[in-house]
C-alpha positions as CSV (number, residue, x, y, z in Angstrom):
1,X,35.2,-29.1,-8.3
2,X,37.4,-27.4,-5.4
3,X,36.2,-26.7,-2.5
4,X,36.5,-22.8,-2.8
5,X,34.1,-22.9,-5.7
6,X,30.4,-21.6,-5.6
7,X,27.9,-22.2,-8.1
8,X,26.7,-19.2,-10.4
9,X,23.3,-17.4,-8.7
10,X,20.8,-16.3,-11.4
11,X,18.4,-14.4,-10.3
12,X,16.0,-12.4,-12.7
13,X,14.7,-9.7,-12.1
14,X,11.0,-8.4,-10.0
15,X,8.3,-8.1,-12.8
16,X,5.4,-5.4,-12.0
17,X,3.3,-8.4,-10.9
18,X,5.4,-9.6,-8.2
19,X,5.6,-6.3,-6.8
20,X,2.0,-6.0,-6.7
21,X,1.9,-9.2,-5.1
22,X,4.5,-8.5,-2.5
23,X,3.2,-5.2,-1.6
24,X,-0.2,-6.5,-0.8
25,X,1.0,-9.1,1.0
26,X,3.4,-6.6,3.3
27,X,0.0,-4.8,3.5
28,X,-2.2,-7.5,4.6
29,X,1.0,-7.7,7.2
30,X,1.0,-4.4,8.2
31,X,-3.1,-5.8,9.7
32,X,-1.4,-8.3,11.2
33,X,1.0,-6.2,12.9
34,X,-1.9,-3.7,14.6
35,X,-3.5,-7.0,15.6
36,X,-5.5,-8.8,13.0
37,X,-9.0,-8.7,11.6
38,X,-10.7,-9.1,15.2
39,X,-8.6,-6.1,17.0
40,X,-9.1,-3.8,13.4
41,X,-13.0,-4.1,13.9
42,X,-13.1,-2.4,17.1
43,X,-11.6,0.8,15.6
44,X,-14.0,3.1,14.2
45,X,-12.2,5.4,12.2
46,X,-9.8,3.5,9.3
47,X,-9.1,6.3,7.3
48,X,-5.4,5.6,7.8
49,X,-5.2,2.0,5.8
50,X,-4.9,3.9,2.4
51,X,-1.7,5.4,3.9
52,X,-0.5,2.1,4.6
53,X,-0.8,0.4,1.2
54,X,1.3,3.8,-0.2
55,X,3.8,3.2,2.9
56,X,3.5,-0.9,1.6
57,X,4.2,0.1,-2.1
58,X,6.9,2.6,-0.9
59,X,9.2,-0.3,0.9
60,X,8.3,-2.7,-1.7
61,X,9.3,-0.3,-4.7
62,X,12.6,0.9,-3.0
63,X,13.3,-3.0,-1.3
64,X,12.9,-4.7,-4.9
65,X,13.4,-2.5,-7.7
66,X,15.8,-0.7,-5.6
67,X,13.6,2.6,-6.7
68,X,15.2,6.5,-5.8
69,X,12.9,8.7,-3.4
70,X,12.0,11.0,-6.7
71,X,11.4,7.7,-8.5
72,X,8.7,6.2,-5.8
73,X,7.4,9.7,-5.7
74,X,6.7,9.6,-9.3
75,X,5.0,6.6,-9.4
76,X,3.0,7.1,-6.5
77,X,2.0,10.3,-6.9
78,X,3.6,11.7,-3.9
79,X,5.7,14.2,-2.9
80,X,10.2,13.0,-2.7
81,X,9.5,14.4,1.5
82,X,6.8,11.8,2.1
83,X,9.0,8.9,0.3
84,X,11.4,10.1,2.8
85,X,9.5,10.1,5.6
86,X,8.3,6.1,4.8
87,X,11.8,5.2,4.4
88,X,13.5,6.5,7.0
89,X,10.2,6.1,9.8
90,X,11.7,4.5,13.1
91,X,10.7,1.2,13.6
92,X,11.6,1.0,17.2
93,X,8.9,3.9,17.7
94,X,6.5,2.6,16.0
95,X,6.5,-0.7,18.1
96,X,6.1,1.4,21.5
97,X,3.2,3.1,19.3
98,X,1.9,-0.3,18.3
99,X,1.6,-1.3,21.8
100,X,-0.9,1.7,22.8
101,X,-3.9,2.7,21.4
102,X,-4.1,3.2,17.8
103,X,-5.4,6.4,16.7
104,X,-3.8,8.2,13.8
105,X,-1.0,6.5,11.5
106,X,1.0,9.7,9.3
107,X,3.7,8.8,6.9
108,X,6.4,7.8,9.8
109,X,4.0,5.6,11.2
110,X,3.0,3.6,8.3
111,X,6.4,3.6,7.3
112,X,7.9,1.7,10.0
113,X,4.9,-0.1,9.9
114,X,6.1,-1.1,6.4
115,X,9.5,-1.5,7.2
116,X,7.9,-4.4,9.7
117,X,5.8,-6.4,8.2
118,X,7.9,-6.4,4.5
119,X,10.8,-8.0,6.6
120,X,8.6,-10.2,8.3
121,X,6.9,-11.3,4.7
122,X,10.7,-12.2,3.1
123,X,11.5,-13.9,6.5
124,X,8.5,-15.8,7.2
125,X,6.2,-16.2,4.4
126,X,3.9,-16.8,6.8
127,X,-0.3,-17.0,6.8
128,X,-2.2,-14.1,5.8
129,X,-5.8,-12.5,5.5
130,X,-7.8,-14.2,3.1
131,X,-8.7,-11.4,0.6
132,X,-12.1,-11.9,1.8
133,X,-11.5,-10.9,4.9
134,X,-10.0,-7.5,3.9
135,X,-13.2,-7.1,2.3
136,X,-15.0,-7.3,5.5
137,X,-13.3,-4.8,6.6
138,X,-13.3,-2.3,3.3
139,X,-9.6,-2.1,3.4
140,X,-8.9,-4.0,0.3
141,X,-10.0,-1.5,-2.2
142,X,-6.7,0.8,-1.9
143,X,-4.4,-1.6,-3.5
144,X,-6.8,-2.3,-6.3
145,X,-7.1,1.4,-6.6
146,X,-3.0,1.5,-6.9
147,X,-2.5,-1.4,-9.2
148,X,-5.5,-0.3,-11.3
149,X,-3.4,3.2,-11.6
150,X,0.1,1.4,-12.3
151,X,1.9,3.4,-15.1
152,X,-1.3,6.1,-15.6
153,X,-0.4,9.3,-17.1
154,X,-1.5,11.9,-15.0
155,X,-3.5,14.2,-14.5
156,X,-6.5,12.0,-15.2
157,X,-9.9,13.3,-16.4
158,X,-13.4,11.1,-14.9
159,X,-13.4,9.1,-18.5
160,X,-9.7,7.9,-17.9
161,X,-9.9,7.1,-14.0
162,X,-13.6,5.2,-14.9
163,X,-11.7,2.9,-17.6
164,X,-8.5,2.2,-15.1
165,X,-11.1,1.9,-12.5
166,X,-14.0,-0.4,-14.0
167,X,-15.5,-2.7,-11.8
168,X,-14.4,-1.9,-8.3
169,X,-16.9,-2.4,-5.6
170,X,-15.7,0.0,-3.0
171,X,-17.6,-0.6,1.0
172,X,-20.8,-2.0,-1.7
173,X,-20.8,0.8,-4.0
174,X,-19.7,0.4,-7.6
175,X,-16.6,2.6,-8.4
176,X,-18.9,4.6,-10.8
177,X,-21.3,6.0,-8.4
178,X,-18.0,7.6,-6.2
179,X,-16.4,8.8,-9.3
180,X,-19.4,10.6,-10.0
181,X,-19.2,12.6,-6.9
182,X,-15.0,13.1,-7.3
183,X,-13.6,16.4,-8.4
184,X,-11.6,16.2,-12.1
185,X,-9.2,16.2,-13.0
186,X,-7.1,14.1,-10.6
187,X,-3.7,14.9,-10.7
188,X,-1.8,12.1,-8.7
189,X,-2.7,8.5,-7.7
190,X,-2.9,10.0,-4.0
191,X,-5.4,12.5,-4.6
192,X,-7.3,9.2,-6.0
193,X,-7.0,7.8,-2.7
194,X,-8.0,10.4,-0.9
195,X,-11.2,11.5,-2.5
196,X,-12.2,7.8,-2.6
197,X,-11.6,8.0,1.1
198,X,-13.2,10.9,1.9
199,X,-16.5,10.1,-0.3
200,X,-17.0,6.7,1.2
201,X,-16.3,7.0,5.1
């Protein structure tokens, strides 16, 4: 064998599991990054996570599967401008942001958020929060809402979003009792989100 030759690299390709995987993980980053469990349980209002584990999909999606704007939108269930907006969020700002008080995280935000933590994941593969510990906090029932509604033909009617969403204990209620309060049909996995958000803050 010369010395000019390389062995052959095989890689295969991301299955819909690892993405999952690797998009809570950038998530349960993206907690690390604002400062960990302690510093997140000083914070009163957390109506922002769900936006971060779209912004974590979003990076993930377009990082892995090397995904179009309309194609993450799609899948998501939110608009090619939002997509954008994740993608293209500044990272640089979003450090001088991290740095002073936390208040609001839109799409930019999250994004460069995102961008942070899924680089830090593929760098480091460092330790992260047990999924217990997201459960302390009620932040871990986003992701389960978005893997649940992986590949869902929307709109969705209450029957459909109940079998998807079966057995989700959401800040100690079941998923049933807040789907029973949620307006249908539901037309995108963010609406989904937000309803859940809305009926359980």
């Amino acid at each position: 064998m010369s010395g000019e030759e390389k062995p052959e690299v095989i890689t295969s390709p991301v299955s819909a599991t690892d993405v999952d995987h690797l998009a809570e993980r950038v998530f349960q980053e993206c907690i690390n990054i604002l400062g960990g469990l302690r510093k997140l349980t000083y914070y009163r209002n957390l109506t922002w996570l769900p936006s971060l584990a779209v912004a974590s999909y979003a990076i993930v999606l377009k990082e892995e599967l090397l995904k179009t704007q309309r194609e993450i939108a799609e899948k998501l269930g939110i608009t090619p401008q939002t997509v954008k907006n994740i993608l293209q969020a500044d990272e640089e700002e979003v450090k001088r942001f991290i740095k002073g008080e936390i208040e609001k995280v839109d799409e930019h935000k999250a994004g460069g958020i995102a961008k942070l933590a899924y680089r830090k994941v593929k760098e480091e593969r460092g330790v992260f929060i047990r999924e217990d510990e997201l459960e302390v906090l009620g932040v871990d029932w986003a992701l389960r809402v978005l893997i649940r509604l992986r590949g869902a033909d929307f709109p969705l009617d209450k029957e459909a979003l109940e079998k998807r969403l079966e057995g989700i204990i959401i800040k100690g209620k079941h998923i049933d009792q807040v789907i029973e309060k949620m307006k249908f049909p539901v037309r995108s996995p963010a609406e989904v989100l937000k309803q859940i958000k809305d009926l359980t803050s």
